[in-house]
C-alpha positions in Angstrom: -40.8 91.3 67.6 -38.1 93.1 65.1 -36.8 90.2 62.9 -33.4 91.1 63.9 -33.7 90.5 67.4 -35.6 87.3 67.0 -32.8 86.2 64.3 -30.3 86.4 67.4 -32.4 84.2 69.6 -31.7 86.8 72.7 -32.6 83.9 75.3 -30.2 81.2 73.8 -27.4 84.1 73.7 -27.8 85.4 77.1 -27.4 81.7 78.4 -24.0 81.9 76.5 -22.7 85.0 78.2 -24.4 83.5 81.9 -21.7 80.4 81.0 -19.2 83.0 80.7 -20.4 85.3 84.2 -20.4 81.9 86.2 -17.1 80.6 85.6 -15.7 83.9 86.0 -17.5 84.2 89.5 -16.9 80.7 90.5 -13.0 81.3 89.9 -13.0 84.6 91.2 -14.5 83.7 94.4 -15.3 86.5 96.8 -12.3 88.3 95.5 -14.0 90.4 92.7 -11.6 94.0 92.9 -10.4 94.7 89.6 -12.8 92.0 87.6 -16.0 94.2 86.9 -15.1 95.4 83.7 -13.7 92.0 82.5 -16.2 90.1 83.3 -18.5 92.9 81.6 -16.8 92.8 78.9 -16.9 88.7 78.7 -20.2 88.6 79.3 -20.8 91.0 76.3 -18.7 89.5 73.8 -19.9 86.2 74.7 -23.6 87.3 74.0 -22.7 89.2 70.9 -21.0 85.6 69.6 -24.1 84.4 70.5 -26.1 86.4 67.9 -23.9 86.1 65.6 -23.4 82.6 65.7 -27.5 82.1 65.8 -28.0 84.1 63.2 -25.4 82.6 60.7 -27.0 79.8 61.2 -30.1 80.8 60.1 -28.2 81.7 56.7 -27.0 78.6 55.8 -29.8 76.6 57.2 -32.6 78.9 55.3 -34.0 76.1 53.1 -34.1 73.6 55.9 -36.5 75.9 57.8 -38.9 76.6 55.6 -40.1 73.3 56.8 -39.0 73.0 60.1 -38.9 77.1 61.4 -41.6 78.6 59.2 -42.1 81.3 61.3 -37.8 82.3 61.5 -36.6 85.7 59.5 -35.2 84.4 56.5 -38.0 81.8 55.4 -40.7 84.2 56.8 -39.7 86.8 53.9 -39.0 89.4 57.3 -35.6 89.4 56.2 -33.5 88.6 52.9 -31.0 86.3 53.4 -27.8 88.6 52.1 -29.2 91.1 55.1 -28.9 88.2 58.0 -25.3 87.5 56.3 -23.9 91.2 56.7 -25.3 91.5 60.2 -24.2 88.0 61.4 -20.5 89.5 59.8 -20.9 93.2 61.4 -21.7 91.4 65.1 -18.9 88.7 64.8 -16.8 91.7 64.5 -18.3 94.0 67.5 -17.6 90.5 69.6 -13.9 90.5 68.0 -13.3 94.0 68.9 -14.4 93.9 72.1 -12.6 90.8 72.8 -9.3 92.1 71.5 -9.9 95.2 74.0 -10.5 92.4 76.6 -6.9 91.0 75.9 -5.6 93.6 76.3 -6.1 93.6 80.0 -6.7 89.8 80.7 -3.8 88.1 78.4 -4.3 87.3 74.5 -5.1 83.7 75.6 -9.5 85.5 76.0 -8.8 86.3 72.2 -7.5 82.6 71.3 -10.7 81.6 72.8 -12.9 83.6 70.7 -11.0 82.4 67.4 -11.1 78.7 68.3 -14.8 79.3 69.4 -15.5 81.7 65.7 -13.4 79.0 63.8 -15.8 75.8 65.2 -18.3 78.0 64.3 -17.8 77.9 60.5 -16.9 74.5 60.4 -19.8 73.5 61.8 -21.9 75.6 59.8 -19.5 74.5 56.6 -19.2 71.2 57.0 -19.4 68.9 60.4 -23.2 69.6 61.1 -24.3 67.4 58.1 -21.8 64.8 60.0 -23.8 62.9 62.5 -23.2 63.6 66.3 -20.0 65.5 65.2 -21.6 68.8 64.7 -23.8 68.1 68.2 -20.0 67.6 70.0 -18.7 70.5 68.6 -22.0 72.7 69.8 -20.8 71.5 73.1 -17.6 72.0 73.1 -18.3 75.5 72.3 -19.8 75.9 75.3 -17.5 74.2 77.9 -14.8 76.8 75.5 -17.1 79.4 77.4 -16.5 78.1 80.5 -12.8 78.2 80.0 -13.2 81.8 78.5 -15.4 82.8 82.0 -11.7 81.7 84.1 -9.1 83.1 81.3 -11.2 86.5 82.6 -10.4 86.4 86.1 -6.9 85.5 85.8 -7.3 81.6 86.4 -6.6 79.1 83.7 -7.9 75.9 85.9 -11.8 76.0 85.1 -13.9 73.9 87.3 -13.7 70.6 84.5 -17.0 68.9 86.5 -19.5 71.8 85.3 -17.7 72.3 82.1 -18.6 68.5 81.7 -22.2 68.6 82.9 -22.5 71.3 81.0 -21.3 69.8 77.9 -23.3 66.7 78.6 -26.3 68.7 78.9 -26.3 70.6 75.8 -25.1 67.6 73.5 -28.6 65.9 74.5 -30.3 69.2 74.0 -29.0 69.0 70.3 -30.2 65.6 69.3 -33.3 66.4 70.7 -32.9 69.8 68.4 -31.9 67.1 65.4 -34.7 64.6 65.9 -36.9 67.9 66.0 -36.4 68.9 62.5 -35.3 65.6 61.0 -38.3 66.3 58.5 -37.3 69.3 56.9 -33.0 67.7 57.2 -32.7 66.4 54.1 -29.4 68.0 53.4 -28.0 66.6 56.7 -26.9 63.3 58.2 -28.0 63.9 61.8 -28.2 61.0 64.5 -32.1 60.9 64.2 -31.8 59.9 60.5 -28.9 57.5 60.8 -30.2 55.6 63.4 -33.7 56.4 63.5 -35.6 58.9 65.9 -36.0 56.4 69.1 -32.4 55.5 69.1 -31.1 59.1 68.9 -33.5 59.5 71.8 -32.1 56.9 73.8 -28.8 58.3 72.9 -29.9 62.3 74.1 -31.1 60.9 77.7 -28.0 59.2 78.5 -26.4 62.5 78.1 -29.0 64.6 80.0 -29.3 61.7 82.5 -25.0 61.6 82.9 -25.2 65.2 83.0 -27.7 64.9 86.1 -25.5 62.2 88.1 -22.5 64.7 87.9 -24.6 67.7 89.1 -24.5 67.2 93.0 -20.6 66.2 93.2 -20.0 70.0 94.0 -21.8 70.0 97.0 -21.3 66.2 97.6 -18.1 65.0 98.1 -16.4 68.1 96.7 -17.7 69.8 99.4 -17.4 73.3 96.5 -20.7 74.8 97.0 -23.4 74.6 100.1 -27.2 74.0 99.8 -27.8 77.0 97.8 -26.4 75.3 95.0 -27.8 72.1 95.6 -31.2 73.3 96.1 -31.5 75.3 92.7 -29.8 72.5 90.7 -32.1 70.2 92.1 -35.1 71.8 90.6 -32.6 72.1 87.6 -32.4 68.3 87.2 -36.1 67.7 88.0 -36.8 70.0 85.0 -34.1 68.1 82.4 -35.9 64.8 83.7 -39.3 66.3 83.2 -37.9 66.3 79.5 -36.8 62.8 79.1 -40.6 61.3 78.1 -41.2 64.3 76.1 -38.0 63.6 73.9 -40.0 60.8 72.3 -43.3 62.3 71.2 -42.8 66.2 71.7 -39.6 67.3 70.8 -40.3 70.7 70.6 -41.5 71.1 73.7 -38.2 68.4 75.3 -36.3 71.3 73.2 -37.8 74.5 75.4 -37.9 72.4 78.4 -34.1 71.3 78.3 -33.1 75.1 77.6 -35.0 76.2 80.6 -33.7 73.4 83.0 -29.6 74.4 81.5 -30.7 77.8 82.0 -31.9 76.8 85.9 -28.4 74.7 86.0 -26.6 78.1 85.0 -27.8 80.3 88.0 -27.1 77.2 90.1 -23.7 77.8 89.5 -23.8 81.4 90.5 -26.3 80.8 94.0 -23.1 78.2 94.7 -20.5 80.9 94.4 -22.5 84.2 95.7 -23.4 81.4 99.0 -19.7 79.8 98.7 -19.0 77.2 101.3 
């Protein structure tokens, strides 16, 4: 695979600009005249900051993988690390663009979205992911951010708050479980795993995959949002971030793939409930 591509981590990205196409369906309804483009163009620039974000933080997390991602660009000697900076810069800016086109017709709130989002970015990358479970939050408050981005698209500022939360929930587990995974090559970090050892932090990831599970049905039960579409394909969604739990505490690379998969299950849950809308 060219080193570039696998520096963006394509799969992780497209689940980014998925966030953004379900929100935008699930506010827009049936009612989709007018919202190709936008969403399009949200879709886009959220899988461009994707990339970019991905592969910034293979810049400033180089040394760290040469022990825990060998086999990643910059460590691999595939790619120097001044190269991954300039393209991590030159995509950040093709998502920026775009975004600012998408503003134009949306509102300049799409646009505020991206900053906050870039800005979160950098701090976490600067500073707040050497900071415990701060930097885990802020991974998922980026993405709930995507959610709201999704509804700022379609013209709708009230984003459905219970899959922005499950959502949320989900992928803060999904980063402990990414923290206890390399906890041997962090030794510039402060991570959950390391300050309160590896079986605690684990404890701590399944009660946010586990709260993230409860929540899941409320849309079809009592909310009465979605039908049985939904409900079906979320099921096998939260049989797959369950399937994960025992794996969080003696395979954590595989917990890792496994919970990616199940949020990327959870994801076209969210659009079989709007394409089948009750």
């Amino acid at each position: 695979m060219n080193p570039y591509i696998s520096l963006g981590r394509p799969l992780t990205s497209l689940m980014i600009g998925l966030v953004v196409l379900a929100s935008a369906l699930i506010e827009a309804g049936s009612n989709l005249d007018g919202y190709a483009l936008p969403i399009f163009l949200g879709f886009t620039v959220a899988f461009l900051f994707g990339i970019a974000g991905n592969s910034i933080n293979d810049y400033f997390d180089y040394e760290n993988d040469k022990i825990n991602h060998p086999d990643r660009p910059i460590p691999s000697g595939k790619l120097k690390p001044k190269h991954v900076l300039r393209f991590s810069i030159f995509i950040f800016v093709i998502s920026f663009l775009l975004s600012l086109f998408l503003s134009s017709r949306v509102g300049y709130s799409a646009l505020l979205i991206v900053a906050i989002a870039f800005t979160s970015q950098i701090a976490y990358e600067k500073k707040y992911k050497h900071e415990k479970i701060i930097g885990n939050l802020i991974i998922g408050t980026q993405t709930a951010l995507a959610f709201i981005f999704g509804g700022i698209i379609v013209g709708k500022n009230i984003i459905t708050g219970l899959i922005a939360i499950s959502v949320f929930l989900s992928i803060v587990g999904r980063e402990i479980v990414k923290d206890i995974e390399d906890i041997k090559g962090d030794k510039d970090r402060v991570t959950l795993p390391m300050k309160i050892g590896v079986k605690k932090a684990g404890v701590v990831a399944t009660i946010f995959i586990l709260l993230a599970v409860l929540i899941s049905p409320l849309p079809y039960y009592p909310l009465h949002q979605f039908g049985w579409e939904y409900l079906l394909v979320v099921s096998i969604a939260d049989l797959l971030f369950i399937a994960s739990i025992p794996l969080i505490f003696n395979n954590a690379n595989l917990a890792r793939r496994m919970l990616k998969f199940a949020m990327l299950t959870a994801i076209f849950a969210f659009i079989a409930g709007t394409i089948f809308k009750v």
